[in-house]
VEXNUFI-640044 format. One line per 10 residues: for each residue x, y, z of C-alpha. Coordinates in nm, 3 decimals, always signed. Each point is the difference from the previous one (the first is absolute). Example, Ala and Ser with C-alpha at 12.3 -4.5 7.8 and 13.67 -1.06 7.14 Angstrom:
<rs>
+1.230:-0.450:+0.780  +0.137:+0.344:-0.066;
</rs>
This chain:
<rs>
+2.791:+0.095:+3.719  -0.284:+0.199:+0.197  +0.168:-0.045:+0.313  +0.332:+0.128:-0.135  -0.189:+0.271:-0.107  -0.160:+0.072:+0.325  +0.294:-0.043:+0.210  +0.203:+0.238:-0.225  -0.298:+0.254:-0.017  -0.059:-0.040:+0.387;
+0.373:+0.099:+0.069  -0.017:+0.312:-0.243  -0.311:+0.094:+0.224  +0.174:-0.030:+0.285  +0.300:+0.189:-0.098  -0.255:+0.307:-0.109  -0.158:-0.023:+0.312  +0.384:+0.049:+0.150  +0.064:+0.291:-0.272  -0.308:+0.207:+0.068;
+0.157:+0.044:+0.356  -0.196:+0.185:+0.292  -0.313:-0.083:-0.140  -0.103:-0.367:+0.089  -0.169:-0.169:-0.265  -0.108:-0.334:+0.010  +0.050:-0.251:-0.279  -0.376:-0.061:-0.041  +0.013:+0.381:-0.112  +0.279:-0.026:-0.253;
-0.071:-0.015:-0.391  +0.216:-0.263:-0.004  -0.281:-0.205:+0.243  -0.288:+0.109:-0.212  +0.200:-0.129:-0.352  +0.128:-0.307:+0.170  -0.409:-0.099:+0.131  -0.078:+0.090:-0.321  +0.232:-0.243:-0.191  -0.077:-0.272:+0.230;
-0.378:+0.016:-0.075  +0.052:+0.048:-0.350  +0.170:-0.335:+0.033  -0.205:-0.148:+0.201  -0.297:+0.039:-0.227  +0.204:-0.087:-0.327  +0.044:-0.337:+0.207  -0.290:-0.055:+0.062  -0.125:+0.089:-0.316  +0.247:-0.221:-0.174;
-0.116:-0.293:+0.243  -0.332:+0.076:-0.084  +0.026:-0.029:-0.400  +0.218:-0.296:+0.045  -0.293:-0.155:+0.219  -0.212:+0.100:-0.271  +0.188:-0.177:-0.273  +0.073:-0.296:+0.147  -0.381:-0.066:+0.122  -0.086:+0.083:-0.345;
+0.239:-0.221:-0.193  -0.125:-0.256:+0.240  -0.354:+0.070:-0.090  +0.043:-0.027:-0.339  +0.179:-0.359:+0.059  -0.245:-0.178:+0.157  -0.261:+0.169:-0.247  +0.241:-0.183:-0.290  +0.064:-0.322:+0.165  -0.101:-0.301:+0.107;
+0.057:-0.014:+0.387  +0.035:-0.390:+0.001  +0.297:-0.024:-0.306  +0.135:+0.367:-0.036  -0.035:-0.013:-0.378  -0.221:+0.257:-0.189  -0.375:-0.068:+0.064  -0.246:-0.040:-0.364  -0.107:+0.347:+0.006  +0.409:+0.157:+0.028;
+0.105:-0.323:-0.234  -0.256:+0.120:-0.259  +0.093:+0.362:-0.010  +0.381:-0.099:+0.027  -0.126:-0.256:-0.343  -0.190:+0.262:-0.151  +0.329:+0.261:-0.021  +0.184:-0.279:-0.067  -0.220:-0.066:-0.280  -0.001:+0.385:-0.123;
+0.343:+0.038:-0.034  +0.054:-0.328:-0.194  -0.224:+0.079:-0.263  +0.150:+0.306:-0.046  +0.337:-0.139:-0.056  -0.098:-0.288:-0.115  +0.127:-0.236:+0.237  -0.110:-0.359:+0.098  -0.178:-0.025:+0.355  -0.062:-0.370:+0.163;
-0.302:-0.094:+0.266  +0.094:-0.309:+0.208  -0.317:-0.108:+0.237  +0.095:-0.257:+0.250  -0.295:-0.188:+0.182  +0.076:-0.281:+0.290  -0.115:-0.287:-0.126  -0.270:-0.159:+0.274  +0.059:+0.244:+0.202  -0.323:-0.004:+0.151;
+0.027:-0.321:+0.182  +0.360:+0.119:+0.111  -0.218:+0.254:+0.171  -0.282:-0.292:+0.113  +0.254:-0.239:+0.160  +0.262:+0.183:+0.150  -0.201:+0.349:+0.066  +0.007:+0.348:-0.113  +0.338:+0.046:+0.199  +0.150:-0.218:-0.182;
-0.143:+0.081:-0.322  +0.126:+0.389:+0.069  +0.407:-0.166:+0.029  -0.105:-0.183:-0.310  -0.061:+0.327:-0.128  +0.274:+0.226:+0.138  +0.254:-0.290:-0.123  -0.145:+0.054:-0.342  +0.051:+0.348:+0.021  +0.366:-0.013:+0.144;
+0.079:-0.238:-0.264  -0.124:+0.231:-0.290  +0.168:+0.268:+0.106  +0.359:-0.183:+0.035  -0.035:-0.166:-0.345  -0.189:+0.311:-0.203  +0.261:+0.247:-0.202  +0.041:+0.311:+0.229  -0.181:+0.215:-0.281  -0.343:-0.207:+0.052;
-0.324:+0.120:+0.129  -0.147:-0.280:+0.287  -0.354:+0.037:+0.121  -0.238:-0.288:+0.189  -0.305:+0.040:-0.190  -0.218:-0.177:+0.219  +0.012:-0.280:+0.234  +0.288:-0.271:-0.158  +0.014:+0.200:-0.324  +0.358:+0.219:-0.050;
+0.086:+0.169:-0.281  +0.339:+0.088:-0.193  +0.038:+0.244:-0.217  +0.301:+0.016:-0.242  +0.088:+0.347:-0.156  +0.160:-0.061:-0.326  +0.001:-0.395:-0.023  -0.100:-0.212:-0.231  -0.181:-0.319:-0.021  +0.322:-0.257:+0.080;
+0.115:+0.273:+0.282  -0.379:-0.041:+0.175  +0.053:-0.396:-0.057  +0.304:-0.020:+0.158  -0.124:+0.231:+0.336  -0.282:-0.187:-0.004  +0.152:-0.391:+0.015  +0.287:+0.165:+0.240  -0.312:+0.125:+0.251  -0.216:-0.320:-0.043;
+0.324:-0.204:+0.095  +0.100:+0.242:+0.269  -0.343:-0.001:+0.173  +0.020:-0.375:+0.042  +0.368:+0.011:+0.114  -0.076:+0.249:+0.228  -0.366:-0.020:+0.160  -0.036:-0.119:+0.362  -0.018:-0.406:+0.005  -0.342:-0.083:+0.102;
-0.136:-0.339:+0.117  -0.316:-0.125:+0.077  -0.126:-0.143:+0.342  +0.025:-0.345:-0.164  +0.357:+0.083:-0.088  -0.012:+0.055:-0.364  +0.181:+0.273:-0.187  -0.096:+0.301:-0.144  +0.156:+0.179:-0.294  -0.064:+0.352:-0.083;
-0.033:+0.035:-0.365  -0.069:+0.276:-0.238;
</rs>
């Protein structure tokens, strides 16, 4: 569009330049050179303003990511779980509607972390994580509250609902956790 623009302004310049006759102008003196430099700076600077703000969004939306989530899992960290909980919470009471907490904790999941090392213990982890976030209903809040502990919260549930999600996850994390085995060759399940 700008260089349609110029083009077209360029050859009106240059047909002035014809028009004005014995006196020899040269486009660089025309109006139609000052408004066209103009425009292109003026557009120039709205791009880079644009990229600028855009820059500015996107490191700030990233910012405010990694301040509410866990780097290892992606889910919400404890402090953006409890706020997310807490207005939860607010707007349940005032419409009266049922809320439901599940708190998953990997069973013995410190000597996962003793035999096969932290590395292992973090797949362990991210698995976990993965899994609650395939089986949890789409309108659930998921945090890692610390270490092996996740959390699900269920916005207008009610006890058999919670019961359910939480037998579904406990089944899925043992379906789905990385097989581990011990030097001696013995298996390990992942329970929760």
């Amino acid at each position: 569009l700008l260089a349609g623009l110029f083009i077209s302004l360029t050859a009106s310049a240059v047909l002035l330049a014809e028009q004005v006759g014995a006196q020899t102008i040269t486009y660089e003196e025309t109006l139609f050179a000052a408004i066209v430099n103009l425009i292109i700076n003026v557009a120039s600077v709205s791009v880079a303003v644009f990229l600028l703000a855009d820059s500015g969004w996107r490191i700030a939306r990233n910012l405010t990511t990694r301040a509410d989530h866990d780097p290892l899992t992606g889910l919400l960290n404890r402090g953006a779980f409890e706020t997310q909980c807490n207005d939860l919470c607010a707007a349940a009471q005032k419409h009266h509607l049922p809320n439901m907490l599940i708190i998953l904790d990997l069973d013995h999941f410190k000597s996962i972390n003793d035999t096969f090392g932290h590395t292992t213990g973090d797949d362990v982890i991210v698995s976990t994580a993965r899994t609650i976030q395939a089986i949890a209903p789409g309108n659930a809040i998921l945090g890692r509250f610390g270490g092996e502990e996740m959390c699900i919260a269920l916005p207008c549930s009610n006890a058999s609902m919670a019961k359910l999600c939480a037998e579904t996850a406990r089944t899925a994390i043992t379906t789905r956790a990385p097989r581990l085995k011990t030097s001696s060759g013995k298996a390990k399940v992942v329970t929760a």
